[in-house]
MIRO-82765 format. One record per residue (C-alpha): residue number from 0; chain; x, y, z. Coordinates in Angstrom, 3 decimals. Layout:
residues N
+-----+------+----------+----------+----------+
| pos | unit |     east |    north |       up |
+-----+------+----------+----------+----------+
| NUM |    A |        X |        Y |        Z |
...
+-----+------+----------+----------+----------+
//
This chain:
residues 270
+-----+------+----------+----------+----------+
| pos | unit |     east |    north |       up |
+-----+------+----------+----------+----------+
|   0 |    A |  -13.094 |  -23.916 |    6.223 |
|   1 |    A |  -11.373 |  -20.403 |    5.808 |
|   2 |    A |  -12.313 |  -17.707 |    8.144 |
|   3 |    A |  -11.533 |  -13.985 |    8.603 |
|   4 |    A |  -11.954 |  -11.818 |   11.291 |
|   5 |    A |  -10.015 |   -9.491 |   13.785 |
|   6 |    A |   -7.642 |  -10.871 |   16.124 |
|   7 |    A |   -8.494 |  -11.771 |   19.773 |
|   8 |    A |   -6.822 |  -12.261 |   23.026 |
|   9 |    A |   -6.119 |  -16.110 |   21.982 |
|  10 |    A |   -3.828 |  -15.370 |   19.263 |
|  11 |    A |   -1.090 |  -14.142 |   20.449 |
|  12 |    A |    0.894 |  -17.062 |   20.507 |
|  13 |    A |   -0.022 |  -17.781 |   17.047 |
|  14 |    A |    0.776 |  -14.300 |   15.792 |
|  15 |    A |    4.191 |  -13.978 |   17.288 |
|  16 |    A |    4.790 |  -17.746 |   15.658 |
|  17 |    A |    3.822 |  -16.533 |   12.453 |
|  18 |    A |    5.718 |  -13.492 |   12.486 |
|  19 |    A |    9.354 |  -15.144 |   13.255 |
|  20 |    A |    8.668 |  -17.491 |   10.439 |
|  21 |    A |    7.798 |  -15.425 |    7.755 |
|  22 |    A |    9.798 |  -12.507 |    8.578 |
|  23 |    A |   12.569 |  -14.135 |   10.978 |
|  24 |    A |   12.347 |  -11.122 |   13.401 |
|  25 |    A |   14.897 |  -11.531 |   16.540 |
|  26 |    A |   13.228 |  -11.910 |   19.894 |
|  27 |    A |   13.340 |   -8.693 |   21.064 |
|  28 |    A |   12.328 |   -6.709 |   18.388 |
|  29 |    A |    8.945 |   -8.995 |   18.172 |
|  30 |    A |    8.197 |   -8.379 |   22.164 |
|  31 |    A |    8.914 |   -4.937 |   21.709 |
|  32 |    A |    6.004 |   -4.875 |   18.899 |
|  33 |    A |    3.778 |   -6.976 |   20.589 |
|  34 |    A |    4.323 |   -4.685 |   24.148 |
|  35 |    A |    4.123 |   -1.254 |   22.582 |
|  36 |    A |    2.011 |   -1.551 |   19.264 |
|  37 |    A |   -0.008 |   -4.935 |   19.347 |
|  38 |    A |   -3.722 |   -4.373 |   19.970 |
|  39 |    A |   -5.977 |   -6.911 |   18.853 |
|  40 |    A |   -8.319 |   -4.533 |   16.676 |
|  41 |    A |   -5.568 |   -3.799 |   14.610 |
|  42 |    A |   -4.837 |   -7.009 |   13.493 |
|  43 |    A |   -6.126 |   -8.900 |   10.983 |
|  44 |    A |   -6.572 |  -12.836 |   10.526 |
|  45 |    A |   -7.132 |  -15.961 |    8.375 |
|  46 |    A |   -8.078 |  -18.921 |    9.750 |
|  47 |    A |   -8.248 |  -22.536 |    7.974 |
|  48 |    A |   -9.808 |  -24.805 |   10.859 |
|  49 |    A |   -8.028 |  -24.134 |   14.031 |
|  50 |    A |   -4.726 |  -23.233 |   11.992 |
|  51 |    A |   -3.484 |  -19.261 |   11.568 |
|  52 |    A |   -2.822 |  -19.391 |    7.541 |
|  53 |    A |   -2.448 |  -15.003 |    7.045 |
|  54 |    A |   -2.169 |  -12.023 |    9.151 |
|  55 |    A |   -1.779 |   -8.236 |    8.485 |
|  56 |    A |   -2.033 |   -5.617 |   10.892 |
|  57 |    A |   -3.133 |   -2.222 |    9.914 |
|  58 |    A |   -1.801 |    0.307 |   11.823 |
|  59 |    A |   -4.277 |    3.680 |   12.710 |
|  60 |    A |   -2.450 |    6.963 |   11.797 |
|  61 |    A |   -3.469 |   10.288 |   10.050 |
|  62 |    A |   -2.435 |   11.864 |    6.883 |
|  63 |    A |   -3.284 |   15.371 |    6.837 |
|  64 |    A |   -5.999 |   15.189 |    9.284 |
|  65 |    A |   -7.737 |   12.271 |    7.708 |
|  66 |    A |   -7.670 |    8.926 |    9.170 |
|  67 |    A |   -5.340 |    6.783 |    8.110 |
|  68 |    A |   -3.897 |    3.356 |    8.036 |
|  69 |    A |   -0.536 |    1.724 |    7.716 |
|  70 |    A |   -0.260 |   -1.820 |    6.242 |
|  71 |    A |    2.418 |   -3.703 |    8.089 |
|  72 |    A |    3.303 |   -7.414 |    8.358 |
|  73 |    A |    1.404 |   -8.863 |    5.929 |
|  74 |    A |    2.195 |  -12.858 |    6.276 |
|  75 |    A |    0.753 |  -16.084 |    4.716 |
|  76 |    A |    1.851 |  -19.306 |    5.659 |
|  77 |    A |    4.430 |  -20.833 |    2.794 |
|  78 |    A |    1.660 |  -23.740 |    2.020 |
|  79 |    A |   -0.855 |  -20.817 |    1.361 |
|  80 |    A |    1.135 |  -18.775 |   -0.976 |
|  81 |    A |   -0.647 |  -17.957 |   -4.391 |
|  82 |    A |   -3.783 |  -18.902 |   -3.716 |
|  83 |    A |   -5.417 |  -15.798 |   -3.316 |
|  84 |    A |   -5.251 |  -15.586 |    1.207 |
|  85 |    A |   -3.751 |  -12.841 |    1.438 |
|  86 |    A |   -5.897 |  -10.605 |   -1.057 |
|  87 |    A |   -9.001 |  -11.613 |    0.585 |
|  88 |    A |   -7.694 |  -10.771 |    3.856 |
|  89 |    A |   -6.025 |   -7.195 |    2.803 |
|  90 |    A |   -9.713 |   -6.664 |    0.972 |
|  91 |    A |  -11.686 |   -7.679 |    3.865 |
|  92 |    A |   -8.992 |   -5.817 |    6.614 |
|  93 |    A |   -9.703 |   -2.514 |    4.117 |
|  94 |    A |  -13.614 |   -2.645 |    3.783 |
|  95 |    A |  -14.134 |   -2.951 |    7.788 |
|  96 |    A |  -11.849 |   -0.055 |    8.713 |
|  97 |    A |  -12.655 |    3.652 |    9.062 |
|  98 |    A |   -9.378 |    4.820 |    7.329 |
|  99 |    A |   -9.731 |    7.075 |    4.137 |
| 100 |    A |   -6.371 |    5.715 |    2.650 |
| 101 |    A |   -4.324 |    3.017 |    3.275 |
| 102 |    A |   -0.185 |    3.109 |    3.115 |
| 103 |    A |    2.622 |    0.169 |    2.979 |
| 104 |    A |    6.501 |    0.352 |    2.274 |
| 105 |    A |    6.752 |   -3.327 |    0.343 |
| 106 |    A |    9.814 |   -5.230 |    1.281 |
| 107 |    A |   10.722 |   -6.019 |   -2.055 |
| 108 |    A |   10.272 |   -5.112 |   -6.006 |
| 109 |    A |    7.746 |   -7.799 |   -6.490 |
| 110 |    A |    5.664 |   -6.941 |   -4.098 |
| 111 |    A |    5.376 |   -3.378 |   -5.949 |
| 112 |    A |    3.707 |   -5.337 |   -8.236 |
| 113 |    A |    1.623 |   -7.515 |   -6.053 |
| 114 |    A |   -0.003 |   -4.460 |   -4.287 |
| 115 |    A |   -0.493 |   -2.694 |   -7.538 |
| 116 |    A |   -2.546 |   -5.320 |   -8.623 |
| 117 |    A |   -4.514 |   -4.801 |   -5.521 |
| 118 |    A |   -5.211 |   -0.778 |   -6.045 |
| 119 |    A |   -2.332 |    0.466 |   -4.570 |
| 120 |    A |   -0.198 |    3.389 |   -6.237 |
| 121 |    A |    3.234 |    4.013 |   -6.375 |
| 122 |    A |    4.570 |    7.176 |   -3.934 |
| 123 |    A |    7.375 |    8.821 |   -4.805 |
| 124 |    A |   10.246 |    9.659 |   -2.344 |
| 125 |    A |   12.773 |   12.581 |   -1.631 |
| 126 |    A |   16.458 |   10.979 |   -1.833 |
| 127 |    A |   19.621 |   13.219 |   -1.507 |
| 128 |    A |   23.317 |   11.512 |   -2.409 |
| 129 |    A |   25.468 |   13.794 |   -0.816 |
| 130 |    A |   29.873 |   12.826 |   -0.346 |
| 131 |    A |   31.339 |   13.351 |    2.614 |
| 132 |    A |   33.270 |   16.626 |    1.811 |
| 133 |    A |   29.897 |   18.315 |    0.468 |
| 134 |    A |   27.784 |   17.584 |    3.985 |
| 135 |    A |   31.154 |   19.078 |    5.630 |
| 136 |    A |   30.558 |   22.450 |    3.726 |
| 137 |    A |   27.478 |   22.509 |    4.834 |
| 138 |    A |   28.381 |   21.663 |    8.557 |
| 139 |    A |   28.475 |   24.242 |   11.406 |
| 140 |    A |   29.929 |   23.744 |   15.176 |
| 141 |    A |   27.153 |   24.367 |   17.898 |
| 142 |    A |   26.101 |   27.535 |   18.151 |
| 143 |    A |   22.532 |   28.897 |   20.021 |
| 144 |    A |   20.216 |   26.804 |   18.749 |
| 145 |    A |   16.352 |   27.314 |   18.487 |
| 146 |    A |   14.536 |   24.689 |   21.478 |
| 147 |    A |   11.425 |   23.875 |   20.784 |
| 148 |    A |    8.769 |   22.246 |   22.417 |
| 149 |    A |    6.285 |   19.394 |   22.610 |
| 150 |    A |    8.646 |   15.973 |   22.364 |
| 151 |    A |    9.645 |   14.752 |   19.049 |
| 152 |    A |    6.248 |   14.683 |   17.823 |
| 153 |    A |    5.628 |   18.178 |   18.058 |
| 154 |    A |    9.097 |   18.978 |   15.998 |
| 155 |    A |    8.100 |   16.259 |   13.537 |
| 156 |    A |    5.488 |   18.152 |   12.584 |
| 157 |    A |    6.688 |   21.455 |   13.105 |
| 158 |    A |    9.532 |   19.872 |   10.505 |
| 159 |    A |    7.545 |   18.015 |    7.723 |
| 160 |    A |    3.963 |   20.348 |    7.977 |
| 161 |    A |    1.702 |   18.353 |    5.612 |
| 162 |    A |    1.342 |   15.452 |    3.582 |
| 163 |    A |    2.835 |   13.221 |    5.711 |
| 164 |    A |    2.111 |   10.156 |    8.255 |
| 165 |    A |    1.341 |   11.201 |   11.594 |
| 166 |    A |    2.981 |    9.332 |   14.624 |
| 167 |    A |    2.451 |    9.971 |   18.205 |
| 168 |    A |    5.107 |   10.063 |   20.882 |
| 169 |    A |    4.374 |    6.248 |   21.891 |
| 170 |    A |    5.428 |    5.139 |   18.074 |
| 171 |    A |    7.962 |    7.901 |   17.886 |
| 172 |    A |   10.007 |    6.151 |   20.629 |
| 173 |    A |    8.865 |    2.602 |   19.596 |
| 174 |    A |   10.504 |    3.363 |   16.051 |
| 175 |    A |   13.904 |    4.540 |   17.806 |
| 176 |    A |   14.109 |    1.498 |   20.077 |
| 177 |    A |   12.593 |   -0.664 |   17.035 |
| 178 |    A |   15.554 |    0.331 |   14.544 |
| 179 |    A |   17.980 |    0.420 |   17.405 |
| 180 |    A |   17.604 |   -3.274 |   17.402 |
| 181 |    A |   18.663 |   -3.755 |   13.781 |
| 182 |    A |   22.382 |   -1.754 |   14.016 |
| 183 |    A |   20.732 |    2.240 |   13.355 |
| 184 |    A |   22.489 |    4.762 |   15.558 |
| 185 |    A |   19.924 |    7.578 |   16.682 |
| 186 |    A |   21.050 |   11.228 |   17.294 |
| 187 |    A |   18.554 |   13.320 |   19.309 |
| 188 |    A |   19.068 |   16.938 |   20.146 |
| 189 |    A |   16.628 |   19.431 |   21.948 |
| 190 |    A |   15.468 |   20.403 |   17.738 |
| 191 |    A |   15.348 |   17.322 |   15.942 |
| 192 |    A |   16.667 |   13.693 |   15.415 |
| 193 |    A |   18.371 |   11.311 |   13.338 |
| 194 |    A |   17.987 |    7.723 |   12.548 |
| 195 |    A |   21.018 |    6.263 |   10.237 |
| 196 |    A |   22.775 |    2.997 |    9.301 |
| 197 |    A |   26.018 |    2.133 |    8.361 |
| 198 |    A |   26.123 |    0.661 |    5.151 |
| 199 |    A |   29.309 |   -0.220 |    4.525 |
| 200 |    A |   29.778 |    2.466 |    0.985 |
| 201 |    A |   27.088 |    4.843 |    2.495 |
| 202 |    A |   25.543 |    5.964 |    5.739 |
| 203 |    A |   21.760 |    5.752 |    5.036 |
| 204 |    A |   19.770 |    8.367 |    6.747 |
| 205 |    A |   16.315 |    7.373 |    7.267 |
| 206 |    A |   14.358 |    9.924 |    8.624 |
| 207 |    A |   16.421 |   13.289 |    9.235 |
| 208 |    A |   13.642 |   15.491 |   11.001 |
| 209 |    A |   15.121 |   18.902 |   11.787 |
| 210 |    A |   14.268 |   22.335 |   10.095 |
| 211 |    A |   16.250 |   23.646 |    7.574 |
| 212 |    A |   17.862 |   26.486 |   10.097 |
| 213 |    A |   18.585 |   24.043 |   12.302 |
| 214 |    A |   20.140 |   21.155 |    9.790 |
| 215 |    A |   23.633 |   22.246 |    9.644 |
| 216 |    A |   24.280 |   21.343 |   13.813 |
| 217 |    A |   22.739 |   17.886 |   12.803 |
| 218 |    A |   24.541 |   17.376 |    9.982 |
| 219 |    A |   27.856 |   18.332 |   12.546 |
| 220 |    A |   26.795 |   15.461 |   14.755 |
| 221 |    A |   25.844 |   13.186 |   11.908 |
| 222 |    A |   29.309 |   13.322 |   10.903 |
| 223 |    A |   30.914 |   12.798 |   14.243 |
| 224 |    A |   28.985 |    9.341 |   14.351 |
| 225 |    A |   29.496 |    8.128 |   11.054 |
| 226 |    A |   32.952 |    8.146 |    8.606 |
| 227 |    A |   31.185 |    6.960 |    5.624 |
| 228 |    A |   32.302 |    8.954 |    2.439 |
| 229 |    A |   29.179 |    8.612 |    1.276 |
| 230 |    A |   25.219 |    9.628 |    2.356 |
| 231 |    A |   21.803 |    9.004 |    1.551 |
| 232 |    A |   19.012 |   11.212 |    2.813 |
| 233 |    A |   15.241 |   10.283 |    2.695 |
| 234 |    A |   13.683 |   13.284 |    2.986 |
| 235 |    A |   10.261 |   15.572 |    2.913 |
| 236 |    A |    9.805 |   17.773 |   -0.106 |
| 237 |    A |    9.706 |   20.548 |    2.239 |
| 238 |    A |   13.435 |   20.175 |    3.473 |
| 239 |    A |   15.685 |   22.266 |    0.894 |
| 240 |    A |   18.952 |   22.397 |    2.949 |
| 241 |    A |   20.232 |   19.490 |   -0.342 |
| 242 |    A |   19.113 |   19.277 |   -3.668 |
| 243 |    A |   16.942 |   15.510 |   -3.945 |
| 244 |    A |   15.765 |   13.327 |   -6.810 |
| 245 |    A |   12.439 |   11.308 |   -6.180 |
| 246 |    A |   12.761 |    7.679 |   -6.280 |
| 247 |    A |   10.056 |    4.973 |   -5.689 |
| 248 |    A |    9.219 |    4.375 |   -2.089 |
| 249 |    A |    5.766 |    2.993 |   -0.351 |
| 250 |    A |    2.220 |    2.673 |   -1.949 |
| 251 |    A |   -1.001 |    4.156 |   -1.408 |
| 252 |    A |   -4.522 |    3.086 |   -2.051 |
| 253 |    A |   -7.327 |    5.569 |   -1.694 |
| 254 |    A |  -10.286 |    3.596 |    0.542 |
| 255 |    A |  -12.816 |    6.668 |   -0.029 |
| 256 |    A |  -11.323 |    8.800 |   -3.288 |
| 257 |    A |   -9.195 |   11.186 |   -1.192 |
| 258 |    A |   -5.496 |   10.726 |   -2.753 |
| 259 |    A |   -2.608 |   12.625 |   -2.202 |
| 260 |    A |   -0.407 |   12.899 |   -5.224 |
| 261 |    A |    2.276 |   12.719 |   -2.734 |
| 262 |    A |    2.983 |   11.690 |    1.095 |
| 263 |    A |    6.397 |   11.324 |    2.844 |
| 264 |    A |    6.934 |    7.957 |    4.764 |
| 265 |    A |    9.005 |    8.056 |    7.674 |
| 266 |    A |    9.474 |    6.133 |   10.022 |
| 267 |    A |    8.017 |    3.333 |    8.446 |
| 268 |    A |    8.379 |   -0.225 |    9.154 |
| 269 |    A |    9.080 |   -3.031 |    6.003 |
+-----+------+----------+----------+----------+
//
């Protein structure tokens, strides 16, 4: 007999079990979830019998005030697959929350599909290509730089002003330790950050949160950590220090008929 509910206490070991085999996450990135983000009323289950089948966690955020959610994890058990599990629980997760909209970054092109099917609509994203020689014109040594105030939060918002996630300091640092684990170097100074990957061809930047005044002294220490020739910025619309292109990244689905024509994603986890 399927069930659905929220998660309890009893789960855990079930959760973490399901999570290594559908998304083989290392050890230590899964602890570091289940210590720092893992509450049980953000979870999201599907029971057959006495046997975890599906799980998806939605995150609580805001998005310009409003409350918010963030898909994440979405799993069904291989056996389960294309049967219809995982709808039922992302419909029944959805109708018992208090979020206006929800938000997920799929994993893959299919799942584009999959989620459209669902409600969801494509979001757009702010992607600058920018060689090697063109992010050294627009480099400059240290000079005095603004400080400001109020942790990494604070500047992220101060940075990216509206019509965007919203992530407290708790996630903020969870998300730095979280993509440390997987090979991205991140650059902090007293006005913004950096969180990048090598590549190989290109450095990817993934969130570059730092006002445009400021950008040039990041971009100096961005280039000290990385030799790539090439880079790849995912930015806000609000950052003009590069020209950028929008590309497909993330969905939305609108819970309550407030809908954004556009919100930037950062920090976001696949």
């Amino acid at each position: 007999m399927i069930k659905l509910r929220k998660a309890e206490e009893k789960d855990i070991n079930s959760l973490k079990e399901l999570f290594k085999d559908v998304f083989y996450e290392n050890d230590e990135a899964l602890e570091l979830f289940f210590k720092r983000i893992y509450k049980p009323e953000i979870c999201y289950v599907c029971y057959e019998g006495d046997e975890l089948i599906a799980m998806v966690y939605i995150i609580p955020t805001t998005l310009n005030t409003r409350k918010a959610g963030y898909l994440y994890a979405a799993a069904t058990k291989d056996e389960y697959r294309g049967a219809g599990v995982m709808k039922g629980l992302i419909h029944y997760a959805l109708s018992i929350t208090a979020q206006e909209v929800c938000i997920t970054l799929p994993a893959s092109d299919s799942l584009y599909d999959y989620y459209a099917k669902l409600g969801f609509k494509e979001l757009s994203a702010n992607i600058a290509e920018l060689k090697r020689d063109e992010l050294e014109k627009l480099a400059k040594p240290y000079e005095v730089t603004e400080t400001v105030v109020g942790g990494y939060c604070g500047i992220r918002n101060r940075v990216l002003k509206n019509n965007f996630l919203f992530w407290n300091n708790n996630f903020i640092d969870y998300a730095f330790e979280y993509n440390a684990l997987y090979g991205a170097k991140i650059i902090k100074n007293n006005f913004g950050y950096v969180i990048a990957y090598d590549e190989g061809d290109y450095c990817y930047v993934s969130e570059f949160i730092c006002d445009d005044k400021n950008a040039p002294y990041l971009i100096t220490d961005l280039l000290s950590e990385f030799k790539n020739e090439k880079f790849r910025f995912h930015l806000s619309p609000n950052q003009k220090f590069v020209e950028s292109k929008k590309e497909r990244f993330a969905m939305m689905k609108s819970i309550t008929g407030y809908s954004p024509d556009s919100v930037y994603l950062g920090l976001g986890l696949e």
